[in-house]
Structures are given as structure tokens and as C-alpha cells.
N, C-alpha and C positions, 0 to 999 in steps of 0.2 A: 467692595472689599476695603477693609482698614487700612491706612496706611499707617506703615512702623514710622517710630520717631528719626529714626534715618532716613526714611523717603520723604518726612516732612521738612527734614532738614536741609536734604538736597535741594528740594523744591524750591525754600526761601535764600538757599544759597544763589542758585540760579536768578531769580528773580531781586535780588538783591544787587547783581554781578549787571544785570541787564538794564535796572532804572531807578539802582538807589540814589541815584544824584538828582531822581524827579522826585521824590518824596513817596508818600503813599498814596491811596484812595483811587476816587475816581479819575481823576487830573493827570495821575501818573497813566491808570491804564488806557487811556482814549489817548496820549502819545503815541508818534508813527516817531517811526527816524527816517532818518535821509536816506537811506537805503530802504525804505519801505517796512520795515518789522513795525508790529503791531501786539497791541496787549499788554501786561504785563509783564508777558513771557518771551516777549520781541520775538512773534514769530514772522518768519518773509513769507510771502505771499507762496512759492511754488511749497515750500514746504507743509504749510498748513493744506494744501490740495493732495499733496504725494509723499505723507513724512518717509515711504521708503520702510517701514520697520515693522515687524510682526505683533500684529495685536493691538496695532495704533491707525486708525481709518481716518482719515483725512473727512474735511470740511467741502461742502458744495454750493454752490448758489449764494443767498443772503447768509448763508453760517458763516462765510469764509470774510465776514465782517464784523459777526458778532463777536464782543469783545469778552464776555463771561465764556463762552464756546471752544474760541482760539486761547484764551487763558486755559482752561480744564483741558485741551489737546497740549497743550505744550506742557502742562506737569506730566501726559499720559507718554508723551514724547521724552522727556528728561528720564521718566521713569522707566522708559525702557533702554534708554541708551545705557543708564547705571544698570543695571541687569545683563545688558547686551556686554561690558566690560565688567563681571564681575562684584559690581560694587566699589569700583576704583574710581576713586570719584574725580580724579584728573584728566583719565581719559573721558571719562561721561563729559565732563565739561569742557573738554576740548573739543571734545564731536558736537557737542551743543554748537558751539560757538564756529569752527571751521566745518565743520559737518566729519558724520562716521564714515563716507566713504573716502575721504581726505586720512584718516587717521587708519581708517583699516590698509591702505595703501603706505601707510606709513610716512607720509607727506609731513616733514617738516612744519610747525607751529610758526605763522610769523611773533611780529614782536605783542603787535594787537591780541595774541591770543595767547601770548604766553603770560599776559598780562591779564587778561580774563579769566585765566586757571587758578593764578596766584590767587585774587582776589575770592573765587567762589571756593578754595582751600582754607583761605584765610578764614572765611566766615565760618565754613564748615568746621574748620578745628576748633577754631575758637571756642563756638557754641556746644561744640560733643564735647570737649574737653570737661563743662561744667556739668555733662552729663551722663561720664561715662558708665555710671551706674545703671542706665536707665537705656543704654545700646548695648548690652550685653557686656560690657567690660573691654571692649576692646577698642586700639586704638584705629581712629577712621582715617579715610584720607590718603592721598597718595605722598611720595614723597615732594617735598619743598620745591625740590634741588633740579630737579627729571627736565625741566624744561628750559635751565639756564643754557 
């Protein structure tokens, strides 16, 4: 299935939010963090086994190393989380980042993550801004403000 220029957007917002300070290419996605996330799409190890979400099947054996694999699950991952919220692209990327059952619980954002949001809003707007013709005309995004 194609993806819309919104889901494309998302997708580099997140991946943007998670290893733009590594640059691009290969370099960036063979990066692990200190906490174990992996890819370009920093996924952690339990998630990429049990993302938890309908229509997104988790990784087994040597996949759950492969790095093209665990990238293409974590846009299938982002992708459902924006779905799973509507297309609100703050909670999607807050559940990215603290996970959705933190958020559907209604759990408080720490600072780490309200920072994480700001930054995949920031890219997000930015970018649909120059675009708005070509996402239906409307304006994307959640509010600014929602997580100060």
C-alpha cells in the first residue's frame, strides 16, 4: 500500500527525532544506544518482538537484528500508533517515544519526552507547512503548547 505524504512525513519526523544528530546512511542505522534501540527507527529489543499493536507483527530470530527489517517494522509501528491516535501526531510520537500504553493510561510525559514531541512537531510542521497543498490543506500537528 502507498504511503500518503503524511505518513511519509511522520515517518522522517520520527527518524529524524531519534538519530538526526547521527547524520544519515548506513553509519547512522547500524547505531544501537545505551539503552539498546537499534535502526534508524531506535527500536528496543522487546518491542521489535511484541510491538503490542494490530496489524504490526513483530520480528523473530536473526530479523530481530536485521537492520533494513527493524527499520520497515518501526515505520509499520509509527504508522499505526498515528492511526491508533487519529493522526495526532503528538500523541503518536509520544507513545513512540514513552510507549502507548503509558499514554493511553494517561501517564504523564517526562522532560525527555516532552522534548521528543516538541522536536518531531517541529519537523513535522515545519515541513507540511511548505506543503500544505499537497496534505489536503489542512493544518497537521498537535498543539505546541499540550505538553509544557
Amino acid at each position: 500500500m502507498a504511503r500518503t505524504a503524511e505518513q511519509k512525513l511522520f515517518i522522517a519526523a520520527i527518524q529524524n527525532a531519534e538519530t538526526g544528530a547521527w547524520g544519515k546512511g548506513q553509519k547512522a542505522a547500524q547505531k544501537v544506544s545505551s539503552k539498546g534501540a537499534i535502526s534508524l527507527m531506535q527500536m528496543m529489543p522487546a518491542t521489535i518482538e511484541r510491538p503490542g499493536l494490530p496489524g504490526v507483527v513483530g520480528l523473530k530470530g536473526k530479523d530481530r537484528t536485521n537492520l533494513k527489517k527493524v527499520k520497515e517494522l518501526g515505520e509499520q509501528y509509527a504508522l499505526a500508533l498515528l492511526k491508533k491516535y487519529d493522526g495526532d501526531v503528538g500523541r503518536a510520537a509520544q507513545a513512540y517515544h514513552q510507549g502507548f500504553g503509558d499514554v493511553d493510561r494517561g501517564k504523564n510525559p517526562g522532560p525527555n519526552t516532552i522534548n521528543y514531541v516538541k522536536k518531531v512537531e517541529n519537523y513535522f510542521n515545519k515541513r507540511s507547512a511548505n506543503k500544505t497543498n499537497e496534505i489536503n490543506k489542512q493544518p497537521r500537528g498537535g498543539d505546541m503548547n499540550k505538553y509544557d
